[in-house]
N, C-alpha and C positions, 0 to 999 in steps of 0.2 A: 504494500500500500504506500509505502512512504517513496518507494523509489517510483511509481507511477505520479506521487505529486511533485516529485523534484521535476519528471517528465514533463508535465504539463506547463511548472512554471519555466522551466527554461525553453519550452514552445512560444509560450506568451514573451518571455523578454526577445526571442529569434523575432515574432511579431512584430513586437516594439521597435525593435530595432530594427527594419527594414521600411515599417512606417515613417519614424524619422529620418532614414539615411537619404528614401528616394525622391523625398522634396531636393535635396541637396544636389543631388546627382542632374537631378532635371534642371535646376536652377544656376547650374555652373554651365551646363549645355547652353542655355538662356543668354548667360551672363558673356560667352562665348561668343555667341552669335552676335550679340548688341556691340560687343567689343569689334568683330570685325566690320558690320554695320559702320560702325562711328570711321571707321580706319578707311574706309573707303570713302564715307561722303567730308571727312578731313583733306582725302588726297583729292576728291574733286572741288573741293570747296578754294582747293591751292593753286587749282586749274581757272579760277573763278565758274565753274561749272553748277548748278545746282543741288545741291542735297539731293538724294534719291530718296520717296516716300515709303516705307514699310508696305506692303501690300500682298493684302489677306491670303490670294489665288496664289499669286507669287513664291509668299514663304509656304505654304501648303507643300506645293509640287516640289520644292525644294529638301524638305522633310523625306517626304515620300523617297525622292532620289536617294537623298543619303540613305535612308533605310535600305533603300533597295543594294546600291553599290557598297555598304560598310563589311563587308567579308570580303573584298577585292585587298590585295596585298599593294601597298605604293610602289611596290617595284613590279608591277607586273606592265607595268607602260612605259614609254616614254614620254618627257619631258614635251608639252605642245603639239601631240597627235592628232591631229584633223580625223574629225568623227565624219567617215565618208557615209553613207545613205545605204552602200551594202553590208556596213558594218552595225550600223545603229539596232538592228537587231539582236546582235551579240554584248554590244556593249550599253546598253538601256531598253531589254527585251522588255521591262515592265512599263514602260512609257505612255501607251497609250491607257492601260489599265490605272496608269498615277493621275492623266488628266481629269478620266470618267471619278475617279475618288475624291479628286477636289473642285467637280462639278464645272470644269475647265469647256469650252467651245474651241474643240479643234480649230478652227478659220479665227482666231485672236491671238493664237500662237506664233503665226508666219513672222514677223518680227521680233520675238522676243529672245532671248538667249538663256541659254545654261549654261554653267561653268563650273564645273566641280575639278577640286584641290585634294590632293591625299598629302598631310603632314603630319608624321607621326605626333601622335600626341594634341594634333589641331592646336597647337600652338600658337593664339591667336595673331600673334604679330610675327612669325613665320607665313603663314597663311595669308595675313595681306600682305606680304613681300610678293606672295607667288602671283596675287591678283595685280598690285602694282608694275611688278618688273616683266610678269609676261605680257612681251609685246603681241602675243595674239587675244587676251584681256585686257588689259590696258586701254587698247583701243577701242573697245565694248565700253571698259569705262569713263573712258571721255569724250565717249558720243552725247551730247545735249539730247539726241532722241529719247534716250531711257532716263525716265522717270520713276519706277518704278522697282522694285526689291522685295526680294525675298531672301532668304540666308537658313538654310538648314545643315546640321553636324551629326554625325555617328561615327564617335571613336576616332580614327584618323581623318575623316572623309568631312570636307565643306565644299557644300554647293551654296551657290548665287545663282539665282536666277533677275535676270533684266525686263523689264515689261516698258512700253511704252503706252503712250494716249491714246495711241490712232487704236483703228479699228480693230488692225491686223497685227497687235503684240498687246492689248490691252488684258489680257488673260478672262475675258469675260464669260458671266456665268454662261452655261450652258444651257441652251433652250431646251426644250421638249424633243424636239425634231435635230437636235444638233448633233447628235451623232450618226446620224441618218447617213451613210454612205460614208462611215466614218473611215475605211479602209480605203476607200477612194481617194480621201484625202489626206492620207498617208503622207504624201508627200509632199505636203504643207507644212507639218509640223517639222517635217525633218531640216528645214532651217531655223528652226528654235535651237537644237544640239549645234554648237559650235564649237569647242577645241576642250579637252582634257589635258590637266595639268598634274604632274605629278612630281613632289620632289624629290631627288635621287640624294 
């Protein structure tokens, strides 16, 4: 009897203790995110460029991504690989199933961009080195086009994703009928995917 109650309370403190800890865990992810956030509308703010606005769609599908990509090893790429349209299968098979998740409209995505980082450790100011000094990012980020942001992390892995105003990268909700022929247009979204960076 008495070693089934030690049982139970050292179940209840395992509890406790994982109730407390995962605010923590989530809030350092958070705290990470904001961190690269700031680090990038500082480097466009140096540019005299505008702030980029947090945005709902935006950060959503960028979660999703990290989710999806955080078991990829950073050495499995290289450095600035251009995600070609017959690879984007392989290397973001879950993509179209991340839009329909974050209620995305295929046809607002044609402008917009992804950009995902693997830094060990997501190190937040490693991380925006990689967004700043890659020149095939960089250029993403000093485009006045994108207004818009998203910023999601898992373990090594940050994605940014870019939204703009217009029609065709505003990341807008999904209608009724918006995914109607949605394989069709398959090949709209695939210039949302832009370059994969990875630090060696």
């Amino acid at each position: 009897m008495a070693s089934l109650i030690k049982l139970c309370f050292f179940f209840l403190l395992f509890i406790q203790a994982t109730l407390l800890l995962s605010p923590l865990v989530h809030s350092d992810r958070e705290a990470n995110e904001d961190d690269v956030l700031q680090g990038i509308n500082s480097y466009r703010r140096s540019l005299s460029l505008p702030a980029l606005i947090k945005h709902d769609k935006a950060d959503c599908l960028a979660g999703e991504i990290a989710d999806d990509i955080n078991d990829q090893p950073c050495s499995s790429r290289t450095n600035g690989a251009n995600i070609s349209p017959a690879s984007v299968s392989t290397d973001l098979p879950s993509l179209p199933s991340n839009l329909i998740k974050c209620k995305i409209d295929v046809n607002s995505t044609v402008d917009g961009v992804i950009m995902p980082v693997c830094v060990p450790k997501a190190v937040a100011t490693l991380v925006l080195t990689n967004y700043t000094s890659s020149p095939h990012y960089a250029k993403f980020l000093n485009d006045s086009r994108f207004t818009g942001v998203g910023v999601g992390t898992e373990d090594d892995w940050t994605v940014v994703v870019l939204a703009t105003s217009t029609r065709t990268g505003s990341f807008a909700n999904a209608s009724l009928f918006g995914f109607e022929g949605f394989h069709s247009s398959l090949l709209g979204f695939l210039h949302v995917v832009a370059y994969f960076s990875w630090l060696k």
